[in-house]
C-alpha positions in Angstrom: 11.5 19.7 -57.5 10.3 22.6 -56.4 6.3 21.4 -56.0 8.0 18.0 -54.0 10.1 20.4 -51.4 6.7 22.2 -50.6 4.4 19.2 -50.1 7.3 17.5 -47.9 7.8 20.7 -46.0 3.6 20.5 -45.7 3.8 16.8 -44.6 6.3 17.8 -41.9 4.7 20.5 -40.6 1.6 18.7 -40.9 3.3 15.4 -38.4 4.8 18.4 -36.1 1.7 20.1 -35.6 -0.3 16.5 -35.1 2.4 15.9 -32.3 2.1 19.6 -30.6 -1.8 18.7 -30.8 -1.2 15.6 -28.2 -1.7 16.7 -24.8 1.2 15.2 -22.2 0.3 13.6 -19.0 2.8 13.3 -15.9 2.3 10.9 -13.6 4.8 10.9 -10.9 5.3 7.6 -9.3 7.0 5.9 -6.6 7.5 1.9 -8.3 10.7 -0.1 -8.8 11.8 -2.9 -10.3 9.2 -5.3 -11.6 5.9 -2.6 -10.3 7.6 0.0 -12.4 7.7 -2.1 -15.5 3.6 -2.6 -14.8 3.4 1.6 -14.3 6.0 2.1 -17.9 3.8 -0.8 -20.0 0.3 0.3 -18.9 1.3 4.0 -20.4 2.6 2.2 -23.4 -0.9 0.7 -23.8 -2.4 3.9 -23.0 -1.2 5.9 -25.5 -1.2 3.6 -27.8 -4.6 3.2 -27.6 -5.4 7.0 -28.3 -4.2 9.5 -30.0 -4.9 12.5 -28.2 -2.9 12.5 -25.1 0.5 11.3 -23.8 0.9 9.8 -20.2 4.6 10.2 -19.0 5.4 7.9 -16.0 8.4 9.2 -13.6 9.6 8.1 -11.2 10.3 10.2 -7.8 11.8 7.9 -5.5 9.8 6.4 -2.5 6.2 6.9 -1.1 7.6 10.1 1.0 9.6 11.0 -1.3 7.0 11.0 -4.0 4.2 12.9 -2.0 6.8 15.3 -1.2 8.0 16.1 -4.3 4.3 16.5 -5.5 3.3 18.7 -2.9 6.0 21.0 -3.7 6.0 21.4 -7.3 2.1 22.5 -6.8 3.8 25.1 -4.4 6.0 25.9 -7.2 3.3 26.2 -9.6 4.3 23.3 -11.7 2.8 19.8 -10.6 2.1 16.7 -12.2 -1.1 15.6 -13.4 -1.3 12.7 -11.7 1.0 11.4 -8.3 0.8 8.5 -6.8 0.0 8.8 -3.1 0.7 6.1 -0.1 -2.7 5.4 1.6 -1.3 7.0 4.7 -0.6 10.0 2.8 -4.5 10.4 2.5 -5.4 13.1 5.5 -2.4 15.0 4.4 -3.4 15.0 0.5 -6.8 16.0 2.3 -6.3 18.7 3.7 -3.6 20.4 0.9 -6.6 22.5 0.1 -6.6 23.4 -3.3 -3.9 21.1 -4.3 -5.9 18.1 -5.4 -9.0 17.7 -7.7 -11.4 15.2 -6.3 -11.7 12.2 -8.6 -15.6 11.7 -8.3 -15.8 15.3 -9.6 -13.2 15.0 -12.0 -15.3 12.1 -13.8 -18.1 14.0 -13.8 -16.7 16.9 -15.6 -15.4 14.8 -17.9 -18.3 12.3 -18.4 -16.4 9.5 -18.3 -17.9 6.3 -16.7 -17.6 6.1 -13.4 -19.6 4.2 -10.6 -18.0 4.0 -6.8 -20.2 0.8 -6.6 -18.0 -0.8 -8.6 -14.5 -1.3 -7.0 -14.2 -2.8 -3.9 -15.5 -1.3 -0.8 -12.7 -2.2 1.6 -10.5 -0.1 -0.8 -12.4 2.4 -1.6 -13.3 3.0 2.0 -10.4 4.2 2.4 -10.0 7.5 -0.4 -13.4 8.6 0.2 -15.4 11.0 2.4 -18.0 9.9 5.0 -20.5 10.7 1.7 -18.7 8.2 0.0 -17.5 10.3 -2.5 -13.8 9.1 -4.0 -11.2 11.7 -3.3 -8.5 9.6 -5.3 -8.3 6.9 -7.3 -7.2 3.2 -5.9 -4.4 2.0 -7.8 -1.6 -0.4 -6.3 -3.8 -1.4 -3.0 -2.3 -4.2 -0.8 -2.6 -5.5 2.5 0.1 -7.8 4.9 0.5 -11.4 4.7 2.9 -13.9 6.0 4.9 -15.0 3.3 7.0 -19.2 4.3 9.4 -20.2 2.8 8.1 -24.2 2.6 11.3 -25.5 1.8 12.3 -23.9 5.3 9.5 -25.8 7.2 10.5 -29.3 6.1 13.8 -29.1 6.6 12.4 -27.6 10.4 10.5 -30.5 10.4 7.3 -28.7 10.5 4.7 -29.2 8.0 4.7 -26.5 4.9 0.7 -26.9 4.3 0.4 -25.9 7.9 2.2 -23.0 8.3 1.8 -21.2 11.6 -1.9 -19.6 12.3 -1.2 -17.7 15.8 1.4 -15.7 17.0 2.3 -18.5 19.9 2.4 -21.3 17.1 4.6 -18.8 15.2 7.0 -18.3 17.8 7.2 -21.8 18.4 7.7 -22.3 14.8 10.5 -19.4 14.7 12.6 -21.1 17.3 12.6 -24.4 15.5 13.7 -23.0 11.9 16.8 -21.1 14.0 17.9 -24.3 15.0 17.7 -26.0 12.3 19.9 -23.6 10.6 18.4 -20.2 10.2 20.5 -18.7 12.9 20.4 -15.1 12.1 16.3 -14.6 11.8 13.5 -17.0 12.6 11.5 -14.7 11.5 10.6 -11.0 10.6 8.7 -8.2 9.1 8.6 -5.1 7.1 7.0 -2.3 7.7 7.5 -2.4 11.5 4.8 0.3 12.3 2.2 -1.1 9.5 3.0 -4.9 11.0 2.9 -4.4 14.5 1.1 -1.4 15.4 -1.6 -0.9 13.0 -2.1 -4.0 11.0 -1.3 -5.7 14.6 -4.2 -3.3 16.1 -6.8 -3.6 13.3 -6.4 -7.8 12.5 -7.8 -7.8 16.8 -10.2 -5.8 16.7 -8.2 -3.1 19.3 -8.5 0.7 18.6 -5.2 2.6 17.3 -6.8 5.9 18.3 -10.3 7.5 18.5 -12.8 8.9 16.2 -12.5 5.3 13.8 -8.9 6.0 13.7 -8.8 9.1 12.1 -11.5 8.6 9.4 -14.1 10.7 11.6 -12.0 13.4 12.1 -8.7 14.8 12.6 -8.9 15.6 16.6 -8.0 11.6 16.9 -6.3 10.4 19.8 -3.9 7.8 19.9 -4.6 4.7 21.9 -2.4 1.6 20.9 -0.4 1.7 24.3 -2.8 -1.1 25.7 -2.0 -4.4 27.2 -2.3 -6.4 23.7 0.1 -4.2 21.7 2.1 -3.9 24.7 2.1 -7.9 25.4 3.3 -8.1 21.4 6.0 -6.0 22.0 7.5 -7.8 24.6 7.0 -10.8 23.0 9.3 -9.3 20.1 11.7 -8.1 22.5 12.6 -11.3 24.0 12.4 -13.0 20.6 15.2 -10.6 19.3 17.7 -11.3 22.1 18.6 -14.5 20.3 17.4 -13.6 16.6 14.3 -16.1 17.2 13.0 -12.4 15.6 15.0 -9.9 14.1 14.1 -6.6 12.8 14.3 -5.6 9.5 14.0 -2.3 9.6 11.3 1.0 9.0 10.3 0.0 5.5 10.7 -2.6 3.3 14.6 -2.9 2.8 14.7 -5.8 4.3 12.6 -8.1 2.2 15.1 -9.3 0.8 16.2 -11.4 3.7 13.1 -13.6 3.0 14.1 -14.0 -1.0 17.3 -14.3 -0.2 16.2 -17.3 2.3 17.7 -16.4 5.2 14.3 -15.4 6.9 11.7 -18.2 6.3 8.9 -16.4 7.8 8.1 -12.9 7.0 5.6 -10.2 7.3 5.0 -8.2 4.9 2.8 -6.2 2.1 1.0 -8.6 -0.6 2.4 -6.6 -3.5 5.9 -8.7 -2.5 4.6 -11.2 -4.8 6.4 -10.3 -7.7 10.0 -10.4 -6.0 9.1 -13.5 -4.5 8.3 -14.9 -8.2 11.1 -13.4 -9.5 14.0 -14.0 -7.0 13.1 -17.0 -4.8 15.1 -20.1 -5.3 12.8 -22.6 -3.1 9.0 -23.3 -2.6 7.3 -20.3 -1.1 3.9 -19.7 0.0 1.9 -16.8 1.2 -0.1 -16.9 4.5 -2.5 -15.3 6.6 -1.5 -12.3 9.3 -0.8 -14.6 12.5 -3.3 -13.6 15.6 -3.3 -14.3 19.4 -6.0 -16.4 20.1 -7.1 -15.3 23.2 -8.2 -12.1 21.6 -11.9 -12.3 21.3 -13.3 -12.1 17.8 -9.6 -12.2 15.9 -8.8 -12.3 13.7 -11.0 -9.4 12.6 -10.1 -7.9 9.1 -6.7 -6.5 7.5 -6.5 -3.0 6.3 -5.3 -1.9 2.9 -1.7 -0.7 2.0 -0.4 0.6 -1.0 -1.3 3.7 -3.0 -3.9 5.5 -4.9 -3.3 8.0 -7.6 -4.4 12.0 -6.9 -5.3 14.4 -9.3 -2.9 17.6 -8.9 -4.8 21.2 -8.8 -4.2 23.7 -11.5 -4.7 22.0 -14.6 -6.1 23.1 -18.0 -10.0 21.3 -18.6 -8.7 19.3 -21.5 -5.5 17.6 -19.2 -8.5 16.6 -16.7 -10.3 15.0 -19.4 -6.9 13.2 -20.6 -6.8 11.9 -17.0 -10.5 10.8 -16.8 -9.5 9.1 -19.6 -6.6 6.9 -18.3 -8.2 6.6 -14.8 -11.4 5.1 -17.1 -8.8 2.9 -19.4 -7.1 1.7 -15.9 -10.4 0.8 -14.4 -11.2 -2.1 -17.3 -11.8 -5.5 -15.5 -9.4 -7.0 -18.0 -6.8 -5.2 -17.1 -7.8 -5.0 -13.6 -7.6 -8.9 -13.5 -3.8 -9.1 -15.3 -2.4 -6.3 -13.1 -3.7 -8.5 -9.8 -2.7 -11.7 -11.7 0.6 -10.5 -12.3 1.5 -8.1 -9.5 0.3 -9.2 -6.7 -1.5 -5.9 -6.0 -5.4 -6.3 -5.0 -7.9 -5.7 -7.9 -9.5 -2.7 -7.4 -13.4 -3.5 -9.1 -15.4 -6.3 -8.1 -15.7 -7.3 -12.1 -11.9 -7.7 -11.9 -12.0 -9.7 -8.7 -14.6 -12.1 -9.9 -13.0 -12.8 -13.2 -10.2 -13.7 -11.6 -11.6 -16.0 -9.5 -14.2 -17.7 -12.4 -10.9 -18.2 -14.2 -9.6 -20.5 -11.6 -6.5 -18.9 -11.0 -7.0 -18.9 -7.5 -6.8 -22.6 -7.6 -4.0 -22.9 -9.2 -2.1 -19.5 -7.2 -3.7 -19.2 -3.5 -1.0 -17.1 -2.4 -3.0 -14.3 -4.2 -6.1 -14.3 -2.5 -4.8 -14.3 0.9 -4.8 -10.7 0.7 -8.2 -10.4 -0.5 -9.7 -12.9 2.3 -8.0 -10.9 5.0 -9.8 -8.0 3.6 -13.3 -9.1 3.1 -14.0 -11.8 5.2 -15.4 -9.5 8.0 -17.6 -6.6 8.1 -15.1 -4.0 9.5 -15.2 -2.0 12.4 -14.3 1.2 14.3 -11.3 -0.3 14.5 -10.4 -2.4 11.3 -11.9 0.2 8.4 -8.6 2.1 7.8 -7.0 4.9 9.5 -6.3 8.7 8.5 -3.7 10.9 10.2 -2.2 13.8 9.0 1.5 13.7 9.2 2.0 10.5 9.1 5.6 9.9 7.5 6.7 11.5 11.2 4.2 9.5 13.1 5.8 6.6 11.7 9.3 7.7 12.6 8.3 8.1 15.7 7.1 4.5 16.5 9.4 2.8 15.0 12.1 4.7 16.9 10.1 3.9 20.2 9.9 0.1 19.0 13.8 0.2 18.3 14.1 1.5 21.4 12.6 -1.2 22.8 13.7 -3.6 20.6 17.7 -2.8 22.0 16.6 -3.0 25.4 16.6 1.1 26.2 12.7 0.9 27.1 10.3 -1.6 28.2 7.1 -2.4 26.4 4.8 -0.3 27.9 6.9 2.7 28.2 8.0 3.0 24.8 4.4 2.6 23.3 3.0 5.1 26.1 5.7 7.4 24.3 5.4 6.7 21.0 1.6 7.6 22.0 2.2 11.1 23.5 4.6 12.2 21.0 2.1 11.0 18.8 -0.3 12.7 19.5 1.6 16.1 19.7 1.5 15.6 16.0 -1.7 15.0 15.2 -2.4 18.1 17.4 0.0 20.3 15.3 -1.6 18.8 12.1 -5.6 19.1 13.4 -4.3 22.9 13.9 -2.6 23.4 10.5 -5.9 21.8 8.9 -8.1 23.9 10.8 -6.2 27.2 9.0 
């Protein structure tokens, strides 16, 4: 009896020690509903494919909030491992100095696989240096399309395989769909900053400041204030005096209008494919950004949304290695492809991308390679590779508030985006100055 205690009491302490002996993981993230089901079942597969280490997925609320948090527990001395970063977030992740580990180097320590070559270079453009060296590591990467509700059109009497291309033609379109019955929103987007300011800026070619928006340095100057951006948001104005357009606020809380079918056209972020799966009751579709087509050259290319994962500073060697690990697992074209496949979100190798497409499941679902045609169907330019400014939750707040401005009839056009400019860059001063410490 005696012998049987002491070789339980050694199994037991033999299981407790084999659990200390796994390493834990956080990875603070900012996904809901069905994206935070993809972040809880890829840890899942994670550690149950090894036995060493533990990733913890927890959600901190949104993108802000998320980067936030983050950047304060480091202050506090206690980050996460990982966090989960919205691509405008970059140039303030940046320039946290000492905060983040690089990604490029933290492969290399750890001697895990790793080749920049291999993910797409209109992503990765984005979380690298001018060297090309990957500060972070792409994960839930997206870009804006027009998502129609078909069902919409017909009963519009417009034709659902030929949804509008331009902005006039969408207009157009808008005003037929409120009278035949969609009298609160023609249409809309999300995302009003990311829609009609930089998406807007970038999908014709038009600068949203100097030095390549941002990516060439941070003493960038603001510059969307010209006649295009200015003739778009005039356009919007008038369209919102009789809900032709209606806006649906900063972020994406209003997405639901377009599920819900009460807007039948809407802009907004590619990764809205899974709630439009999930919750739509009619035929849907997704579409191509609308452009003016007086505007020489557009449509150009899209820029990417979305997020990337950063490594937080101050870890021990053998958490890095844990996370070289999962970055290497997350990187598998396999599971590249079924994350694209089944959220929407962009597939971050080239392997995945091609797979996908060899598959034919493009053919059968071309709503998911809008995004990726936006993206790569032109070489980008000065204007269209990306942007990076530091401060950019408050640069956003302030243009949206100048476009609501607008929007109510407190400011015309060109005033409010000549503001939304100069306060603008007032920030992007402060930051360059806070950088430079």
């Amino acid at each position: 009896m005696l012998l049987r205690t002491l070789v339980l009491a050694a199994l037991g302490f033999t299981a407790a020690a084999s659990a200390q002996a796994q390493t834990e993981l956080q990875w603070w993230h900012a996904m809901t509903g069905g994206n935070n089901d993809v972040i809880v079942r890829l840890a899942e597969e994670f550690n149950g494919a090894q036995k060493d280490y533990r990733v913890v997925p927890v959600y901190k609320g949104s993108y802000s909030d998320t980067m936030n948090a983050g950047i304060a527990a480091f202050r506090a001395g206690n980050p996460p491992h990982i966090l989960q970063v919205f691509e405008v977030g970059t140039a303030t992740m940046m320039a946290a100095k000492g905060a983040v580990k690089p990604v490029h180097q933290l492969m290399q320590e750890a001697g895990e696989p790793f080749d920049p070559k291999a993910y797409l270079p209109a992503i990765t453009g984005y979380y690298s240096t001018s060297a090309g060296e990957m500060l972070s590591f792409p994960f839930n990467s997206s870009s804006m399309v027009m998502w129609v509700n078909r069902d919409a059109l017909k009963k519009a009497g417009l034709n659902p395989d030929q949804p509008p291309k331009t902005w006039p033609e969408l207009f157009e379109a808008a005003k037929k769909l409120k009278n035949a019955g969609f009298s609160t929103c023609g249409f809309s987007t999300a995302w009003t900053t990311w829609a009609n300011i930089e998406q807007f800026s970038a999908w014709h070619n038009l600068p949203l400041a100097t030095k390549a928006n941002g990516l060439d340095g941070f003493d960038s100057e603001l510059k969307f204030n010209g006649p295009m951006q200015t003739r778009h948001l005039q356009n919007l104005i008038t369209l919102q005096k009789d809900k032709t357009f209606d806006y649906s606020g900063r972020t994406n809380g209003g997405e639901g209008r377009f599920t819900a079918g009460e807007c039948p056209l809407f802009l907004t972020s590619s990764g809205f494919y899974g709630n439009v799966k999930g919750n739509a009751k009619f035929d849907w579709a997704a579409a191509p950004m609308p452009y003016y087509p007086d505007v020489p050259g557009a449509p150009q290319n899209s820029i990417i949304g979305g997020a990337s994962l950063w490594v937080m500073g101050g870890k021990k060697p053998d958490e890095y290695k844990g996370v070289a690990k999962f970055f290497a697992f997350l990187s598998d074209a396999d599971r590249q492809a079924r994350l694209h496949q089944e959220s929407g979100y962009l597939p971050i190798t080239r392997a995945a991308y091609e797979k996908t497409k060899a598959s034919g499941f493009y053919q059968k679902n071309p709503s998911l390679e809008v995004a990726l045609i936006e993206l790569t169907s032109k070489e980008p330019t000065e204007n269209s590779r990306g942007l990076r400014f530091g401060n950019m939750v408050q640069l956003r707040d302030i243009w949206a508030e100048e476009i609501e401005a607008a929007l109510v009839g407190q400011k015309p056009a060109k005033e409010a985006l000549d503001s939304a400019v100069q306060r603008g860059n007032q920030v992007l001063r402060q930051f360059e100055r806070q950088a430079a410490r």
